[in-house]
C-alpha positions in Angstrom: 4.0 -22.7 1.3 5.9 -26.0 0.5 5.3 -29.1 2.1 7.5 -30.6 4.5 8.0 -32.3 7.5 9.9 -31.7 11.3 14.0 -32.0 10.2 15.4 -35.2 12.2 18.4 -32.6 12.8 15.8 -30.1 14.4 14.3 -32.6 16.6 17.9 -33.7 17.4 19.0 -29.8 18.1 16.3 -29.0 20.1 17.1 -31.9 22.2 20.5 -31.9 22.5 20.1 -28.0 23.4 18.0 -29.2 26.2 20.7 -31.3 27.6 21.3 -32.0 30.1 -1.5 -33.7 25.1 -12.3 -38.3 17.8 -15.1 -37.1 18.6 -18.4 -36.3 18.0 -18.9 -32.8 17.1 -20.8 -30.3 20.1 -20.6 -27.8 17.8 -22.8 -27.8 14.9 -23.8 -24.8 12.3 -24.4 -22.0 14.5 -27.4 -20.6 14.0 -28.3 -17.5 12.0 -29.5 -14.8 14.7 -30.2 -11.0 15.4 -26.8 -9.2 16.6 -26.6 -9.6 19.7 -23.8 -6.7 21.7 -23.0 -7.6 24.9 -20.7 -4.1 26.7 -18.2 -5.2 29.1 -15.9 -3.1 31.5 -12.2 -3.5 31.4 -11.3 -6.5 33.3 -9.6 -6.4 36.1 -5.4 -5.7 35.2 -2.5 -6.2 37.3 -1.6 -3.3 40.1 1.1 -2.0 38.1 -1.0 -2.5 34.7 1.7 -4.8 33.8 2.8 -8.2 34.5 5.6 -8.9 37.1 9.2 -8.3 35.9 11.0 -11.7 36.2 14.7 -11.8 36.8 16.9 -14.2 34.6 17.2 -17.6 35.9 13.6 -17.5 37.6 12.4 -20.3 36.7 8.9 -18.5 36.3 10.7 -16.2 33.7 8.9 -16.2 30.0 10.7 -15.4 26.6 9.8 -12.6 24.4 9.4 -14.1 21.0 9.4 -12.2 18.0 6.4 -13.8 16.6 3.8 -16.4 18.1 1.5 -17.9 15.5 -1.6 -20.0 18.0 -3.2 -22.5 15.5 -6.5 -24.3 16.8 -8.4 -27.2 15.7 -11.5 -28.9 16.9 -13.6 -31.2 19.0 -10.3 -34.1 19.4 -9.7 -35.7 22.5 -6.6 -35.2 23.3 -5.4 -39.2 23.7 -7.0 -39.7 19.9 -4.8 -36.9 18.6 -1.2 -37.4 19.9 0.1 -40.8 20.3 -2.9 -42.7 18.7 -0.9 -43.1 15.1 -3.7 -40.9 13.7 -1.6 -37.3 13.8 2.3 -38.6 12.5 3.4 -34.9 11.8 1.4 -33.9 15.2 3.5 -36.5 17.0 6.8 -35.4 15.4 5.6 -31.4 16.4 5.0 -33.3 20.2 8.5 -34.9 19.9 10.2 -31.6 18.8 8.8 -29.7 21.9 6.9 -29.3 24.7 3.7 -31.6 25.3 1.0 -31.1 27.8 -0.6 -33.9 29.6 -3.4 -31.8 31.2 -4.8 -29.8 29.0 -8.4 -28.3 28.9 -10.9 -26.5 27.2 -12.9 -24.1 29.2 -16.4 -25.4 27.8 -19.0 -26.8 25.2 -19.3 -25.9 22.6 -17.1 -24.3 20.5 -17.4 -20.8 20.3 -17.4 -19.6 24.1 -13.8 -21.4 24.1 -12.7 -19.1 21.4 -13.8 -16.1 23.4 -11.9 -17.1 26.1 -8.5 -17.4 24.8 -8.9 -14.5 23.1 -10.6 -12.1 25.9 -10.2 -13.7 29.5 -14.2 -14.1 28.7 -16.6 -15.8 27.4 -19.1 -12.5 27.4 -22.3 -14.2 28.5 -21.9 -16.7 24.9 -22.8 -19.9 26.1 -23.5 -21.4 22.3 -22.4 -21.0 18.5 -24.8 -18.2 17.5 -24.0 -15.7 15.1 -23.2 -12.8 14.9 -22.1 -11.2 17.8 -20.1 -7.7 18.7 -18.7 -7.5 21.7 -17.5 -4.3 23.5 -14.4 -4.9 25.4 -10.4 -5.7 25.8 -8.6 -8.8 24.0 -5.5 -9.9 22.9 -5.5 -8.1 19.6 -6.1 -4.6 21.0 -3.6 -5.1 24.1 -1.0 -5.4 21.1 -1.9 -2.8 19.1 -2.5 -0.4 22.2 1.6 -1.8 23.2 3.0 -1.2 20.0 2.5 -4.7 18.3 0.4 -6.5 16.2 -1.9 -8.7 15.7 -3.3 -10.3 12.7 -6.2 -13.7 12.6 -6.5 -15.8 9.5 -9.1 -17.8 9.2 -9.2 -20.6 6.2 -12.3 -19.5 4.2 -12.8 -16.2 4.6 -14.6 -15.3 1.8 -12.7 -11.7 2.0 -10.4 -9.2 4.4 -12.6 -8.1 7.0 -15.7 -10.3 5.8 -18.8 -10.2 8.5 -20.1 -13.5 7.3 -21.5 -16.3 9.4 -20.8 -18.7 7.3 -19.7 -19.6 3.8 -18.2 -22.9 2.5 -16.4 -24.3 5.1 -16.0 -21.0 6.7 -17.5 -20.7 10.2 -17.2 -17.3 12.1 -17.9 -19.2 15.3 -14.4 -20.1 15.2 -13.3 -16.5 14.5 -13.0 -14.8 17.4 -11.5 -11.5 16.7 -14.2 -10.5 14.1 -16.6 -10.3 16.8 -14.6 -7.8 19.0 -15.9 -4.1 18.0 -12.1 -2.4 18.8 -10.7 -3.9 16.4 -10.2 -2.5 12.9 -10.9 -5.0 10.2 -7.9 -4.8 9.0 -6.7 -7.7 11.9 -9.2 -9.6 9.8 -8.1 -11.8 7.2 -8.2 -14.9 4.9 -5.5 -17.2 5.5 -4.5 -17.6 1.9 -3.3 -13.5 3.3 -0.8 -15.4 5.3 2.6 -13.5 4.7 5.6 -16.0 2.4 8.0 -14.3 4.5 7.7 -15.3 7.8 9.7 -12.0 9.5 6.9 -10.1 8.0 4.0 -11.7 10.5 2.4 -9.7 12.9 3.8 -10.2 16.9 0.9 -12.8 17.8 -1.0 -14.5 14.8 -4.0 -17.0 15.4 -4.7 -19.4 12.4 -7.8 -21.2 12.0 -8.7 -24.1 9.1 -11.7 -24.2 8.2 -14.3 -27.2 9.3 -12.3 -29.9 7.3 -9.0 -28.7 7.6 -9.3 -28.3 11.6 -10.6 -31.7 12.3 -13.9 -30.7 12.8 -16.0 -32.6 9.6 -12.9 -34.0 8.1 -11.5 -36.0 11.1 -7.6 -36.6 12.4 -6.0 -37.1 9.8 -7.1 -34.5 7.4 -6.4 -31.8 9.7 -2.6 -33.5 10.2 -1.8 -33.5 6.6 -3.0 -30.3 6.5 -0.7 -28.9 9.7 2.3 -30.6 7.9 1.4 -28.9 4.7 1.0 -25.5 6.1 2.8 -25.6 9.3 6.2 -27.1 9.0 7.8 -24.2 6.8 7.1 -22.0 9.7 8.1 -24.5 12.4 11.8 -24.6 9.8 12.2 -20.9 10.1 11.5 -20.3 13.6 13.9 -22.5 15.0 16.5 -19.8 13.7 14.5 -16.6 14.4 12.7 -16.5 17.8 9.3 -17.8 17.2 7.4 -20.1 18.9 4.2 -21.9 17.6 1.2 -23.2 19.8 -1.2 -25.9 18.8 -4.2 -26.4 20.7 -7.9 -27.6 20.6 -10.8 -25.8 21.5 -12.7 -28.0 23.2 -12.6 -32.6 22.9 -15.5 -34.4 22.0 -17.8 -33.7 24.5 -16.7 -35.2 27.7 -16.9 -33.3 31.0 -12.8 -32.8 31.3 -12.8 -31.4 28.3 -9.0 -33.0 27.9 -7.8 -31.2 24.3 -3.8 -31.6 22.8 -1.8 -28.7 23.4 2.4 -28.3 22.7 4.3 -25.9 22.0 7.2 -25.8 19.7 10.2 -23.6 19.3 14.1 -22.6 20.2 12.8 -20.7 23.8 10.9 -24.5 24.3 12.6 -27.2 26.1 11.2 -30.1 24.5 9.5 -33.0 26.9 6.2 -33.3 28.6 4.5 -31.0 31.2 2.2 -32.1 33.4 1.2 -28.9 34.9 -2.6 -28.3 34.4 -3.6 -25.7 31.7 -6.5 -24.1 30.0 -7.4 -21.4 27.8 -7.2 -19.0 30.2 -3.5 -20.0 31.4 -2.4 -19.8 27.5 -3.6 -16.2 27.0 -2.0 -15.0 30.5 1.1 -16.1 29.1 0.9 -14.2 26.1 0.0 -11.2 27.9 3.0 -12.1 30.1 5.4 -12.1 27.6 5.1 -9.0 26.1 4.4 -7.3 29.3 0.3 -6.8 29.0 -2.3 -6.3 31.6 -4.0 -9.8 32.2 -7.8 -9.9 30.8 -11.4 -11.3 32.9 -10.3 -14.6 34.1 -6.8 -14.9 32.6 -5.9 -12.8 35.7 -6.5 -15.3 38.5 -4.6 -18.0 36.0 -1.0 -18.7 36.2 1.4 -18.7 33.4 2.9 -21.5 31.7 6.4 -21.8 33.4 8.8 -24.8 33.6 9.8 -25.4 29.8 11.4 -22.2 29.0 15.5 -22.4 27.7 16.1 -18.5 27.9 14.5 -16.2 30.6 12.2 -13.0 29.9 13.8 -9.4 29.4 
């Protein structure tokens, strides 16, 4: 991937098309424990199985991208990532879309959070143990049931479909979809497997650095120069070709609000600053939403992120 920065003339299109969100770390190396299996039923869905249709011009009405790529880093609060002078190509991501000013994480420490966003649950995990298999609906097999895909990379992994716990700077605590027994390892994957062409990614994508690159041992600015390394080629491409990015955190430094960065950037995103309150749980209902899948565990009581959508669902 080549290194690059937010184009001044992307910023200025996204606006003008308009018109008219340091810490100490509360996650530290997980210990090395017995598999644990926790079963789960399906989580409760919507009546229909599906989300709501949405008529165009209701302001609650989401876009369909053609790709969504969810990028997370680690244990920042979210006043010492965006705005502090510590995260220039973070700010320039912020300025290029949508920001949110009340953003959380659902927990400490890190690797319940990662559960959530992923499955609507945290499955009992209440610390960074390892490893885990877990018996029950996510993101990734909602997609692949539908007729998409879905496809994590993790910076690290020692190999496609790799069961480790940790290697390097590889941590599986921060790997969600490994732990999710119906899913084929395949969905698995180094990020180094990340795909040059960028129509060639799978529906949804979540990328995770490893502990230096996601701001987790290496601090702020590592993990920016890193996201304007790896991230602006696919924030270029997208504004032509239906594709949003997320960046979030999964959890600040420790504090009780658990306040984390989150924006989103892309050509469905009017850029500016939302103040609406989200969380984990609110991000993966509106993924779900978008491509018209059953809402998991507790993303079905959340709401949707509305409000900062250009072109309506459907």
């Amino acid at each position: 991937m080549r290194i690059g920065t937010v184009a001044p003339g992307l910023i200025a299109a996204l606006t003008l098309l308009a018109g008219c969100t340091g810490g100490n770390s509360s996650s530290g190396a997980p210990p090395q424990a017995a598999a644990q299996t926790t079963s789960a039923a399906p989580h409760p869905a919507s009546p229909a199985g599906t989300s709501p249709a949405r008529a165009p011009g209701d302001p609650s009405a989401l876009p369909v991208p053609d790709h969504v790529m969810v990028v997370i880093f680690e244990n920042e609060d979210a006043g010492d990532v965006l705005g502090s002078g510590k995260a220039p190509y973070l700010d320039s991501l912020a300025a290029a879309g949508v920001t949110f000013t009340d953003a959380h994480g659902l927990t400490h420490p890190s690797q319940p959070n990662y559960l959530g966003l992923f499955s609507g649950s945290m499955h009992g995990v209440d610390d960074n143990s390892c490893p885990h298999t877990i018996d029950a609906p996510n993101l990734g097999s909602q997609l692949l049931a539908a007729g998409r895909s879905f496809v994590g990379y993790a910076e690290g992994l020692p190999s496609p479909g790799s069961p480790e716990c940790n290697t390097g700077d590889y941590a599986r605590k921060h790997n969600p979809w490994v732990n999710f027994s119906d899913l084929p390892a395949s969905v698995n994957q180094p990020y180094s497997a990340l795909p040059r062409d960028f129509a060639d990614l799978p529906t949804v994508s979540f990328v995770v650095p490893d502990l230096c690159n996601d701001m987790h041992d290496c601090g702020i600015s590592a993990g920016d120069r890193w996201a304007e390394q790896q991230l602006a080629p696919y924030v270029d491409w997208s504004a032509t070709h239906n594709s949003l990015l997320v960046v979030t955190f999964d959890e600040d430094g420790g504090s009780k609000d658990n306040h984390i960065a989150t924006l989103l950037v892309g050509p469905m995103v009017q850029p500016g600053r939302s103040d609406q309150r989200i969380d984990h749980y609110s991000l993966l209902r509106t993924l779900e939403d978008m491509y018209g899948l059953p809402p998991l565990g507790s993303a079905a009581a959340a709401q949707p992120i509305t409000g900062i959508w250009r072109q309506a669902a459907g």
